[in-house]
mmCIF file as gemmi writes it, N, C-alpha and C atoms, coordinates in Angstrom:
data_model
loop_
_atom_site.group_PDB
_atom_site.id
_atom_site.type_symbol
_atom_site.label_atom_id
_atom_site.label_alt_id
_atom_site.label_comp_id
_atom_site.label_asym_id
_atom_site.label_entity_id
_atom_site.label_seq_id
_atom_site.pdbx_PDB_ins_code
_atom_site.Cartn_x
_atom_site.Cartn_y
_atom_site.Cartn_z
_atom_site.occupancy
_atom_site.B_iso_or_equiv
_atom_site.pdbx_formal_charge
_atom_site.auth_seq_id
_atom_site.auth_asym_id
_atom_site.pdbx_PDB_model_num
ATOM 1 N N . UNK Axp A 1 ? 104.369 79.412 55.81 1 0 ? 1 A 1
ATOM 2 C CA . UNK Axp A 1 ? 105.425 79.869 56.682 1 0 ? 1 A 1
ATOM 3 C C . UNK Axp A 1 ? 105.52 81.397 56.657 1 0 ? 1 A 1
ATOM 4 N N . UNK Axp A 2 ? 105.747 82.028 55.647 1 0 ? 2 A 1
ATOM 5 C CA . UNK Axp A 2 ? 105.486 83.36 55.264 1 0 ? 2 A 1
ATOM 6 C C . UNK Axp A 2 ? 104.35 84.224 55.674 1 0 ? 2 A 1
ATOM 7 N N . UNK Axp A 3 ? 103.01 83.43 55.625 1 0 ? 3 A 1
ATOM 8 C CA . UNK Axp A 3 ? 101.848 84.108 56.195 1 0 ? 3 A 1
ATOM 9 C C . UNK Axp A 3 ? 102.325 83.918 57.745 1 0 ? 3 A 1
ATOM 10 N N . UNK Axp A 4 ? 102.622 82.768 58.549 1 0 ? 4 A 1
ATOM 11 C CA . UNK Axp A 4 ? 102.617 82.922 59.917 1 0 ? 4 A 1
ATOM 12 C C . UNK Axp A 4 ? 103.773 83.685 60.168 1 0 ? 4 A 1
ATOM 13 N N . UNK Axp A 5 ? 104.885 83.98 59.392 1 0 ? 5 A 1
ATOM 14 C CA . UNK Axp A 5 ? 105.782 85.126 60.275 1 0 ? 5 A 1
ATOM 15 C C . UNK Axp A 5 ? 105.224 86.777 60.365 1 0 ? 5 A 1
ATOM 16 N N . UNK Axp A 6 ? 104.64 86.316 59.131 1 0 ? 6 A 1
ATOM 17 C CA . UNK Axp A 6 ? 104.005 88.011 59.167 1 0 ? 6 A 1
ATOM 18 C C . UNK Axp A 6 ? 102.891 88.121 60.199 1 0 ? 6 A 1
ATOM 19 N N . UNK Axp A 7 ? 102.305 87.103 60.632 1 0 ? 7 A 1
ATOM 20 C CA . UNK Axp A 7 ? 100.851 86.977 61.682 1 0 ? 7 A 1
ATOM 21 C C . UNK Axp A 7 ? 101.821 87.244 62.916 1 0 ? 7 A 1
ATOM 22 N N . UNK Axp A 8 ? 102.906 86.637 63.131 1 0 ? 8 A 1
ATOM 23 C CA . UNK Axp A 8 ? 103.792 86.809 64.11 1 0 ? 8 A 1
ATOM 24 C C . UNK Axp A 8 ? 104.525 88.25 64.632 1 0 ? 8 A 1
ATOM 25 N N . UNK Axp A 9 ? 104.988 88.373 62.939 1 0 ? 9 A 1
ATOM 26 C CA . UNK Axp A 9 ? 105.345 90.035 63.444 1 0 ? 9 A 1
ATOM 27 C C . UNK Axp A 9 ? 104.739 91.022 63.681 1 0 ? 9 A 1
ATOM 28 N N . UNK Axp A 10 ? 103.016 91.287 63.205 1 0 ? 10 A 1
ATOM 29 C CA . UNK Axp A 10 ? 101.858 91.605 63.194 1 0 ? 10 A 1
ATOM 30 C C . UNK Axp A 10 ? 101.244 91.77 65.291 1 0 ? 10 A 1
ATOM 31 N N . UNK Axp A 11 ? 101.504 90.429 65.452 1 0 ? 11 A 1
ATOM 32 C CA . UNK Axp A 11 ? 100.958 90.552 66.964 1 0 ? 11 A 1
ATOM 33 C C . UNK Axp A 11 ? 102.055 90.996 67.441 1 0 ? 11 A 1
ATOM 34 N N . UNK Axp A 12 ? 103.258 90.975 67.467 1 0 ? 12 A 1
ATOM 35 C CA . UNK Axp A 12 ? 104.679 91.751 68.331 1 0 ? 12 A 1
ATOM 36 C C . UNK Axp A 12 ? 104.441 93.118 67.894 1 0 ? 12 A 1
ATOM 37 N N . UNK Axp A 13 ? 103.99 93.726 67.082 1 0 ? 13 A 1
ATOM 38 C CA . UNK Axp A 13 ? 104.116 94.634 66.648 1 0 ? 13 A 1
ATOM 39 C C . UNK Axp A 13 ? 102.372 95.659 67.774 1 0 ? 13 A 1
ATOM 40 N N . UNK Axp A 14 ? 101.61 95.064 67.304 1 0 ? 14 A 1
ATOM 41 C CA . UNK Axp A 14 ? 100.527 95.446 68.06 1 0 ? 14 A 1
ATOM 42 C C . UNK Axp A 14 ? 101 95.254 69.997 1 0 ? 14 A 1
ATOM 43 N N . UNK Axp A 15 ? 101.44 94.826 70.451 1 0 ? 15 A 1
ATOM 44 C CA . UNK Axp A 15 ? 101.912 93.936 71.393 1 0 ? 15 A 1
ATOM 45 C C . UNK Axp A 15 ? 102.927 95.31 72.244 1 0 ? 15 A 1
ATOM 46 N N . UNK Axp A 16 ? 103.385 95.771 71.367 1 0 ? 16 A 1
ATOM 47 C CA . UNK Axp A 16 ? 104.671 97.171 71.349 1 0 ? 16 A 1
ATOM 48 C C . UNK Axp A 16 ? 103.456 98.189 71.898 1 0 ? 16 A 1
ATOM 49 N N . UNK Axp A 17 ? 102.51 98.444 70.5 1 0 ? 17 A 1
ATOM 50 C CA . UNK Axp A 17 ? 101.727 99.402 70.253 1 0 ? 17 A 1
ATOM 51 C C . UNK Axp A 17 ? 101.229 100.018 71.56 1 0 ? 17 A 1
ATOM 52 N N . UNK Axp A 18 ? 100.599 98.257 72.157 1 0 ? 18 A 1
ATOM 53 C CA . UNK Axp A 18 ? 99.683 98.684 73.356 1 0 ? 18 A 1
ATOM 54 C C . UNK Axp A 18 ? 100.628 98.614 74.817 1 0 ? 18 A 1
ATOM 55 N N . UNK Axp A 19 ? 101.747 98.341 74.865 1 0 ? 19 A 1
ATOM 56 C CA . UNK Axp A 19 ? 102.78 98.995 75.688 1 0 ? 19 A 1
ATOM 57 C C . UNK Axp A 19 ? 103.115 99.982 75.971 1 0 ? 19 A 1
ATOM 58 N N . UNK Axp A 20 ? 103.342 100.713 74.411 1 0 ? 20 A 1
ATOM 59 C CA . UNK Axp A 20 ? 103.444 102.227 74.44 1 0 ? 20 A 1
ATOM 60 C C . UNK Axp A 20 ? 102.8 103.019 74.953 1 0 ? 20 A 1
ATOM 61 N N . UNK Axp A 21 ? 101.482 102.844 74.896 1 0 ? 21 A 1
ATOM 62 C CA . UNK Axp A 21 ? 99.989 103.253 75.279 1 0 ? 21 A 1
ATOM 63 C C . UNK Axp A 21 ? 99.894 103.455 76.56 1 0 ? 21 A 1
ATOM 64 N N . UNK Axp A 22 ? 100.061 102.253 77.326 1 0 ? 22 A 1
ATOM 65 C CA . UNK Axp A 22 ? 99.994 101.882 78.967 1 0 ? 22 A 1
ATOM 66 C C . UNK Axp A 22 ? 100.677 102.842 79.203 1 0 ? 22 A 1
ATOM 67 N N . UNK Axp A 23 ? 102.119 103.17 79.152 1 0 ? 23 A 1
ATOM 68 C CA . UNK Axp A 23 ? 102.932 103.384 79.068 1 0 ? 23 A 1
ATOM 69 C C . UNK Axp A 23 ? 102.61 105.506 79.312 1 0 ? 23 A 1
ATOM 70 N N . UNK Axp A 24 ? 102.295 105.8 77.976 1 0 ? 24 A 1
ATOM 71 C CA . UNK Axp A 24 ? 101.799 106.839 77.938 1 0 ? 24 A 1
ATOM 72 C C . UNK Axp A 24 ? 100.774 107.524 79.029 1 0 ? 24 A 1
ATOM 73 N N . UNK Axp A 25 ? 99.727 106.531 78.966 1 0 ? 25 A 1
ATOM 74 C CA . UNK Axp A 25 ? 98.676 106.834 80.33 1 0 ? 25 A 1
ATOM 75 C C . UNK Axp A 25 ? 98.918 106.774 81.541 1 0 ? 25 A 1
ATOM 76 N N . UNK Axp A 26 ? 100.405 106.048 81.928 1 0 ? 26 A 1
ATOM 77 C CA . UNK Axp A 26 ? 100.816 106.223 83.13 1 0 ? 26 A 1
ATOM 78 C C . UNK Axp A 26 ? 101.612 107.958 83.002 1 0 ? 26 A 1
ATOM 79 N N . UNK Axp A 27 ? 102.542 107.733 82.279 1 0 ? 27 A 1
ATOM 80 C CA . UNK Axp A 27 ? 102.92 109.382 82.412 1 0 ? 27 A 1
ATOM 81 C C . UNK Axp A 27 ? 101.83 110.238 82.182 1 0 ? 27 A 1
ATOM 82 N N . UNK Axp A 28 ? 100.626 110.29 81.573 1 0 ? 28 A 1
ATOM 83 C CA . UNK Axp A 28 ? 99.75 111.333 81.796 1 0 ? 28 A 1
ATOM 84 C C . UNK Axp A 28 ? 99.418 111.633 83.255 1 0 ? 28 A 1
ATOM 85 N N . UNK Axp A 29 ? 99.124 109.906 83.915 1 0 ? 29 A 1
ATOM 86 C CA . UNK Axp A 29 ? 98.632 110.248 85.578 1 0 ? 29 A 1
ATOM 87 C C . UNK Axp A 29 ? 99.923 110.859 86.052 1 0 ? 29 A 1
ATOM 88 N N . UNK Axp A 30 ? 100.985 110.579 85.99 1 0 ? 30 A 1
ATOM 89 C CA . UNK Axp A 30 ? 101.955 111.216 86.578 1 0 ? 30 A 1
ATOM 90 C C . UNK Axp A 30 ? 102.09 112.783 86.636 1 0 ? 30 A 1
ATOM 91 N N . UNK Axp A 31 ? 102.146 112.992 85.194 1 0 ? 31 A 1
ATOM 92 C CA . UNK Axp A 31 ? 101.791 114.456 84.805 1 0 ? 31 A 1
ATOM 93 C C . UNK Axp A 31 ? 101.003 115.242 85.654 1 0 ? 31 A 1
ATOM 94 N N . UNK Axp A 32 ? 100.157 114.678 85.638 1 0 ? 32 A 1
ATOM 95 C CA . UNK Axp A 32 ? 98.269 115.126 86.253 1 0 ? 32 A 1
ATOM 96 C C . UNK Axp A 32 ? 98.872 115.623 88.073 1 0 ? 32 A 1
ATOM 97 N N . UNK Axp A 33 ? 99.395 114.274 88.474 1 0 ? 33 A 1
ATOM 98 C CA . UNK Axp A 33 ? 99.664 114.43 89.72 1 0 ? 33 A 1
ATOM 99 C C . UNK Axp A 33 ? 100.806 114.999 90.353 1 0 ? 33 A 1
ATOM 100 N N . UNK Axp A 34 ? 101.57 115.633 89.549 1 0 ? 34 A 1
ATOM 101 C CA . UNK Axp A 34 ? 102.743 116.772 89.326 1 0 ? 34 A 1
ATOM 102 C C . UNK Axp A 34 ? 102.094 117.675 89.622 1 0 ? 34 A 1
ATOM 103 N N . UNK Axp A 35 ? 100.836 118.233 88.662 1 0 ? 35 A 1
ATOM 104 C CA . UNK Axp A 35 ? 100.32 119.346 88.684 1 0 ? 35 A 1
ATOM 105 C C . UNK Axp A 35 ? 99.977 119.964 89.742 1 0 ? 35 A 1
ATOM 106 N N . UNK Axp A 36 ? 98.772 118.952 90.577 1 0 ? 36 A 1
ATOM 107 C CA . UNK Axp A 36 ? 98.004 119.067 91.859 1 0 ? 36 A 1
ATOM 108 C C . UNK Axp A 36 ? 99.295 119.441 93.023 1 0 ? 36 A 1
ATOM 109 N N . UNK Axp A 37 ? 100.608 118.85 92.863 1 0 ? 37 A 1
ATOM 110 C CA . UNK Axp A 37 ? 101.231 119.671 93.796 1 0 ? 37 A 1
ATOM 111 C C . UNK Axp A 37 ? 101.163 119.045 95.239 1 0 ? 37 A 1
ATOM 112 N N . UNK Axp A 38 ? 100.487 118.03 95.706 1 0 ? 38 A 1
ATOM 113 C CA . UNK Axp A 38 ? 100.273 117.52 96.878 1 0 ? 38 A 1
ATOM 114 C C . UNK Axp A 38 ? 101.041 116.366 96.974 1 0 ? 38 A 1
ATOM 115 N N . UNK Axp A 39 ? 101.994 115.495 96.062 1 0 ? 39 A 1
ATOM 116 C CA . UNK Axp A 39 ? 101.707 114.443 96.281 1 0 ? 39 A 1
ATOM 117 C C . UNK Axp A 39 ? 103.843 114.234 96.583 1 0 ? 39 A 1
ATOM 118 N N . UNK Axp A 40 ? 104.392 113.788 96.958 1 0 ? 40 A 1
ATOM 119 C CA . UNK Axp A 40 ? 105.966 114.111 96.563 1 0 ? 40 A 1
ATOM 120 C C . UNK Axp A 40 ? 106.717 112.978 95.571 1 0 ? 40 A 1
ATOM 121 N N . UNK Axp A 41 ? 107.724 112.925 94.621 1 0 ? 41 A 1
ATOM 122 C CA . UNK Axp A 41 ? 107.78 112.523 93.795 1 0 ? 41 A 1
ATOM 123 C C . UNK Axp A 41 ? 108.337 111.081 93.889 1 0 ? 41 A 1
ATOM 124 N N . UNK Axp A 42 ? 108.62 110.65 95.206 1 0 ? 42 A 1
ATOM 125 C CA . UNK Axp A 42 ? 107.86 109.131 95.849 1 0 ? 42 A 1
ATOM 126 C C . UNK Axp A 42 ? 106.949 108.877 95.622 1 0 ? 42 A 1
ATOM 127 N N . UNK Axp A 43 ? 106.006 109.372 95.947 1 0 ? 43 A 1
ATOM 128 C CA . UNK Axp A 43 ? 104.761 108.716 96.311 1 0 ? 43 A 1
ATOM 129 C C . UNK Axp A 43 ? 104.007 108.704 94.87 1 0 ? 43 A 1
ATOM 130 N N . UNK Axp A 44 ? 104.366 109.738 94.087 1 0 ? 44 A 1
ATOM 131 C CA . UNK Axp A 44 ? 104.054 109.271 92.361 1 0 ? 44 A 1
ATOM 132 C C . UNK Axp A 44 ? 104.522 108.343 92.031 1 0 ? 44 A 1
ATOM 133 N N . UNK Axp A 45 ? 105.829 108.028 92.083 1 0 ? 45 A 1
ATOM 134 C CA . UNK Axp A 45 ? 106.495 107.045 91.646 1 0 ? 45 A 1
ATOM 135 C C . UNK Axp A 45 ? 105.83 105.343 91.853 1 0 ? 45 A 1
ATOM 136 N N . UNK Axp A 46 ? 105.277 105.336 93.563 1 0 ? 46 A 1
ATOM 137 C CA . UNK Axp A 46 ? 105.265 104.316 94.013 1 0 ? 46 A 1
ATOM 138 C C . UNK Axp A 46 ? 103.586 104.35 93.52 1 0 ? 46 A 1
ATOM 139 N N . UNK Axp A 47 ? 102.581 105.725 93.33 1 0 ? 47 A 1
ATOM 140 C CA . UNK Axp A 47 ? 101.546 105.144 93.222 1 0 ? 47 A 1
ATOM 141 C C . UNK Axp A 47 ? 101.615 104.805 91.322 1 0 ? 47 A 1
ATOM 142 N N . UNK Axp A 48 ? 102.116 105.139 90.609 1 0 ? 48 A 1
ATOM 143 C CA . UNK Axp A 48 ? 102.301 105.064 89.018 1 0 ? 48 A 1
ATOM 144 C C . UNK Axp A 48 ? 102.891 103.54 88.25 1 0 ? 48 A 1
ATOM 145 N N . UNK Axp A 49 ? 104.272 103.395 89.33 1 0 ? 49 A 1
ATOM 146 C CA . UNK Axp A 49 ? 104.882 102.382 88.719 1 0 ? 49 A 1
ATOM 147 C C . UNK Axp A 49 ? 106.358 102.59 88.361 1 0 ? 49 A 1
ATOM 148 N N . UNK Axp A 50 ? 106.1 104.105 88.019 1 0 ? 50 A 1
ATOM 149 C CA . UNK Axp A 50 ? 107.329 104.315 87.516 1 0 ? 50 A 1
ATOM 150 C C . UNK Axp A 50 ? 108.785 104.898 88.171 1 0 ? 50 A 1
ATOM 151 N N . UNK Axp A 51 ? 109.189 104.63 87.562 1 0 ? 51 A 1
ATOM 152 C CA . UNK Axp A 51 ? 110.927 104.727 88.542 1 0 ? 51 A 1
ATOM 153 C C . UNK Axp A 51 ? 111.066 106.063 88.814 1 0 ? 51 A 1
ATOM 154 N N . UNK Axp A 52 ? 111.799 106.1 89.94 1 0 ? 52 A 1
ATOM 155 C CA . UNK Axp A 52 ? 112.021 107.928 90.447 1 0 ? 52 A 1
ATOM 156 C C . UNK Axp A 52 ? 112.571 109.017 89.863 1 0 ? 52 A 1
ATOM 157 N N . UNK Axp A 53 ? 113.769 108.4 88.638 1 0 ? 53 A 1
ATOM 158 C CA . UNK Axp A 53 ? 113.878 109.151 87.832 1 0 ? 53 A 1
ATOM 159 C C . UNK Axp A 53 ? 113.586 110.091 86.569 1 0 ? 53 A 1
ATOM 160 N N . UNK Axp A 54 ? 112.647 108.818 86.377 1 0 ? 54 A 1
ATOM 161 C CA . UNK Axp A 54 ? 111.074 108.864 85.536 1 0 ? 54 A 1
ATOM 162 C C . UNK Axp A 54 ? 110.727 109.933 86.043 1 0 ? 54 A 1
ATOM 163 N N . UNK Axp A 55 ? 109.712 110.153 86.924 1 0 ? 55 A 1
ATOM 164 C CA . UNK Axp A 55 ? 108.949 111.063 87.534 1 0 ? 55 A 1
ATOM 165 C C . UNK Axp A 55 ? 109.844 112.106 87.922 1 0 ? 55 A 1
ATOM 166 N N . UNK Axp A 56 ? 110.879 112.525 87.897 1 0 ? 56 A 1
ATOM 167 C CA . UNK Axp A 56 ? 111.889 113.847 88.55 1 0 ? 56 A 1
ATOM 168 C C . UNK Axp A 56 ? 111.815 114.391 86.795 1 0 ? 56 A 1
ATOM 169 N N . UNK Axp A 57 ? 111.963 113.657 85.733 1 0 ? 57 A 1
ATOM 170 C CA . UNK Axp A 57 ? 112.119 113.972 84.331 1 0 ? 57 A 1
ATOM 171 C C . UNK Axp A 57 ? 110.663 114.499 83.671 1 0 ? 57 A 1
ATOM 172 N N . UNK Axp A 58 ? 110.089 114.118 84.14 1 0 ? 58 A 1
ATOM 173 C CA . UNK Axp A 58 ? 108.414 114.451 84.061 1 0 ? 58 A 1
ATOM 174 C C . UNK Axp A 58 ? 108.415 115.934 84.746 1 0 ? 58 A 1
ATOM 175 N N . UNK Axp A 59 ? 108.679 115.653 85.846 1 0 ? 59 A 1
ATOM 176 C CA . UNK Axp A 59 ? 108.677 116.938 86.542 1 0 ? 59 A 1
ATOM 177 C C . UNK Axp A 59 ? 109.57 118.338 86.161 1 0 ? 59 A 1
ATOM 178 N N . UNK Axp A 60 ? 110.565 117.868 85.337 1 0 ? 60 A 1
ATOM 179 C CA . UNK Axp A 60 ? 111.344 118.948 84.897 1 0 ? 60 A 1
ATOM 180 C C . UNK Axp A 60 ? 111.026 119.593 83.609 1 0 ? 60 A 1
ATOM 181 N N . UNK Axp A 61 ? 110.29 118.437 83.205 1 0 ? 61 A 1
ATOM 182 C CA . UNK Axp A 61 ? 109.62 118.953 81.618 1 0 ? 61 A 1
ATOM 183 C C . UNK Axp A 61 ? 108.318 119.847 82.097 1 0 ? 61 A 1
ATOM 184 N N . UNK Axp A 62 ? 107.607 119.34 82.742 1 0 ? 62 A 1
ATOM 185 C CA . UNK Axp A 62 ? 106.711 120.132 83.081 1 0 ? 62 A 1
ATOM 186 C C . UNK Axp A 62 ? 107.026 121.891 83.717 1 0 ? 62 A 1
ATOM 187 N N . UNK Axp A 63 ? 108.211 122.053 83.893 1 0 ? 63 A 1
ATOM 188 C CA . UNK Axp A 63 ? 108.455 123.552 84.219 1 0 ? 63 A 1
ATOM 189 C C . UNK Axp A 63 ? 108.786 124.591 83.246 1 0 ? 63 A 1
ATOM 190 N N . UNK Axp A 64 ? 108.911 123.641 82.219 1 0 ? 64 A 1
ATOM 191 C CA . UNK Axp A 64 ? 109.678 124.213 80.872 1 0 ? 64 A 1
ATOM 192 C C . UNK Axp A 64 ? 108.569 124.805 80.436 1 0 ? 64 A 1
């Protein structure tokens, strides 16, 4: 019982890991496509995934 909770918390835990990750590589493309300057922060949003506020917060860090 003990070995399978830990096998359990083990894959939730990896499970997070590679969320985070995805996660990360989408704000890099976002980042990326901040930079280039062509694109408006719709159309990041809608090509990324991520919510509009997301990407306006991306965008404000990036001026800093």
């Amino acid at each position: 019982m003990l070995a399978e909770n830990l096998e359990n918390w083990a894959q939730q835990e990896r499970q997070v890991g590679i969320q985070e990750g995805e996660k990360l590589g989408i704000e890099k493309t976002a980042r990326n496509l901040l930079k280039l300057g062509v694109l408006s922060d719709e159309q990041i949003a809608e090509a990324t995934g991520l919510a509009l506020d997301e990407v306006v917060k991306l965008r404000i860090e990036g001026k800093r």
